[in-house]
C-alpha atoms as a printed R data frame, in Angstrom:
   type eleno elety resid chain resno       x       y       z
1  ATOM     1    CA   UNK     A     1 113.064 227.429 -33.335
2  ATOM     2    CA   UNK     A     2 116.528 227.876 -34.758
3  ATOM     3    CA   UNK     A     3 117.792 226.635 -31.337
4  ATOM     4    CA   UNK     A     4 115.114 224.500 -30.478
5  ATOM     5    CA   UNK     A     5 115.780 220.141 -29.740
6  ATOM     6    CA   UNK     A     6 112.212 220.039 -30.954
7  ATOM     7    CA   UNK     A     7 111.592 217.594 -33.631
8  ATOM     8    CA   UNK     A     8 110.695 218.820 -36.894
9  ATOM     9    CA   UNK     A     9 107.268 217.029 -37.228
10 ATOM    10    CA   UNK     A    10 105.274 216.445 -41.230
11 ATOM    11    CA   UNK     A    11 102.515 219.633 -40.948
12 ATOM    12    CA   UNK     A    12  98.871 218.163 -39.656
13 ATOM    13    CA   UNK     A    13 100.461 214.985 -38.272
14 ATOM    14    CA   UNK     A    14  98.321 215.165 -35.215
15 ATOM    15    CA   UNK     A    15  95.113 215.335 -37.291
16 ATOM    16    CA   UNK     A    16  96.090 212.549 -39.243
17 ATOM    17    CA   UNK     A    17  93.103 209.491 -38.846
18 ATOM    18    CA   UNK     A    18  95.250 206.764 -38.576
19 ATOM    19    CA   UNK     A    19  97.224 205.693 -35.397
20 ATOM    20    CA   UNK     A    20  99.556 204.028 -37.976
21 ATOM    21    CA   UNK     A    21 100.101 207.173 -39.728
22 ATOM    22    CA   UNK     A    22 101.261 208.854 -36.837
23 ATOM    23    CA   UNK     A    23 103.369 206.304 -35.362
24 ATOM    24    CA   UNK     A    24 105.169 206.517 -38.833
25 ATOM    25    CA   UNK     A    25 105.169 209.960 -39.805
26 ATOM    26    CA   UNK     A    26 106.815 210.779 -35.685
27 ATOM    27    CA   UNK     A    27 109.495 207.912 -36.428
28 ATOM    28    CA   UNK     A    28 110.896 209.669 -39.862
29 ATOM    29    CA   UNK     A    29 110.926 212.801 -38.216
30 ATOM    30    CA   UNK     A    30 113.026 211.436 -35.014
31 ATOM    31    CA   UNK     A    31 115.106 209.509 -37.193
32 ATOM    32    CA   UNK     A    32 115.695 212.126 -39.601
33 ATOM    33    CA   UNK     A    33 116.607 215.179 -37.199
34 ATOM    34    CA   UNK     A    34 119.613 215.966 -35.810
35 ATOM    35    CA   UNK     A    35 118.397 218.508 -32.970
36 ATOM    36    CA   UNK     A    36 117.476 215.845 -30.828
37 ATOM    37    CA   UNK     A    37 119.178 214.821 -26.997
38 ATOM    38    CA   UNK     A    38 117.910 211.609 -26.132
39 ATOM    39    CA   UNK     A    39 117.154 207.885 -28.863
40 ATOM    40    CA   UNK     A    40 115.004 208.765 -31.535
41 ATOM    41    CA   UNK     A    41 112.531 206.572 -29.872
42 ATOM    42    CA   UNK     A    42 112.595 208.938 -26.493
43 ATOM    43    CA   UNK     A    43 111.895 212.142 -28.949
44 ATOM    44    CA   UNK     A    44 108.773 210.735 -31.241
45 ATOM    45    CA   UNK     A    45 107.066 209.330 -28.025
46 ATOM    46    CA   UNK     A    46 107.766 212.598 -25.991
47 ATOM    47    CA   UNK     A    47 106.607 214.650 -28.816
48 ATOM    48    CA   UNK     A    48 103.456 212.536 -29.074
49 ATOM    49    CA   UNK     A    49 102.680 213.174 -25.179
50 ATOM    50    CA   UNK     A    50 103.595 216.838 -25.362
51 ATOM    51    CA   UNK     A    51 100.619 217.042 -27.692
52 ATOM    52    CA   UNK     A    52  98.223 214.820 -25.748
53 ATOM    53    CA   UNK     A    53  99.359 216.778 -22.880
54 ATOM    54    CA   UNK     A    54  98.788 220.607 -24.425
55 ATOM    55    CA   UNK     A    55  95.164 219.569 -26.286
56 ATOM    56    CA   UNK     A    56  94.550 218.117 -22.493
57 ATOM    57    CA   UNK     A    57  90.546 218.232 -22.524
58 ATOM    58    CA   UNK     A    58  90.062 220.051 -25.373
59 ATOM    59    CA   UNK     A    59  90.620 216.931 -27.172
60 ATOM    60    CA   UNK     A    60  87.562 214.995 -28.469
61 ATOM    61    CA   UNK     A    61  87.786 211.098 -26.934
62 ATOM    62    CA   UNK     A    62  87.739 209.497 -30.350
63 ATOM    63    CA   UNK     A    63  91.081 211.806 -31.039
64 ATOM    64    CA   UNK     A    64  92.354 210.753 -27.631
65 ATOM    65    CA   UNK     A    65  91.911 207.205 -28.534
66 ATOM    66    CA   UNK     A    66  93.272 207.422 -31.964
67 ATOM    67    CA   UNK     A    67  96.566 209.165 -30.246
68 ATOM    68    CA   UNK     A    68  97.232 206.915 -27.243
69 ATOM    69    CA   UNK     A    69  96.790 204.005 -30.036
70 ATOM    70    CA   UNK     A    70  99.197 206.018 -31.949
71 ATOM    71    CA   UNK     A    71 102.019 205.431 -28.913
72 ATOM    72    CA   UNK     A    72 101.312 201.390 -29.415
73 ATOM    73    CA   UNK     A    73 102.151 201.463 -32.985
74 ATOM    74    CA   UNK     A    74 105.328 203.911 -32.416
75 ATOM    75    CA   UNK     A    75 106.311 201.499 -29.325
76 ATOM    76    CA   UNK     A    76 106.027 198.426 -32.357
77 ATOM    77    CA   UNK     A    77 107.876 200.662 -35.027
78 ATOM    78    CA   UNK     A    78 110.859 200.803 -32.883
79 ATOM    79    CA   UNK     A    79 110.229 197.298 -31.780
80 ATOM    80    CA   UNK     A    80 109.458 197.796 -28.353
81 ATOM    81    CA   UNK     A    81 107.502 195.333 -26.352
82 ATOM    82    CA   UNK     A    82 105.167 196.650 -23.577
């Protein structure tokens, strides 16, 4: 951890209900940390897909679906069009 580029991430963001919430909560934390390489955009999405990626099918579909919303509100919060 000590020489990790991981973000440092709110505890129980991922269980969090809201896509909003999430998209949020990931932006502070890439804006906020300074053990990140790429745009703080390029950390809170790949943080957000290393989770989808790890729960894989584990993850209930109505969590799925609240999380792959979650990447449309971070994509807005950084005010990036699709």
């Amino acid at each position: 951890m000590e020489t990790s580029d991981a973000l440092d991430l709110e505890p129980g963001i991922f269980k969090s209900g809201s896509a909003k919430d999430i998209a949020q909560s990931l932006k502070r934390s890439s804006l906020a940390s300074r053990r990140r390489r790429g745009t703080p955009f390029q950390s809170a999405m790949s943080m957000l897909n290393f989770y989808l990626n790890r729960a894989g099918r584990n993850l209930p579909k109505t969590r799925r679906r609240v999380l792959e919303r979650a990447k449309g509100k971070l994509r807005e919060a950084f005010g990036r069009a699709r």
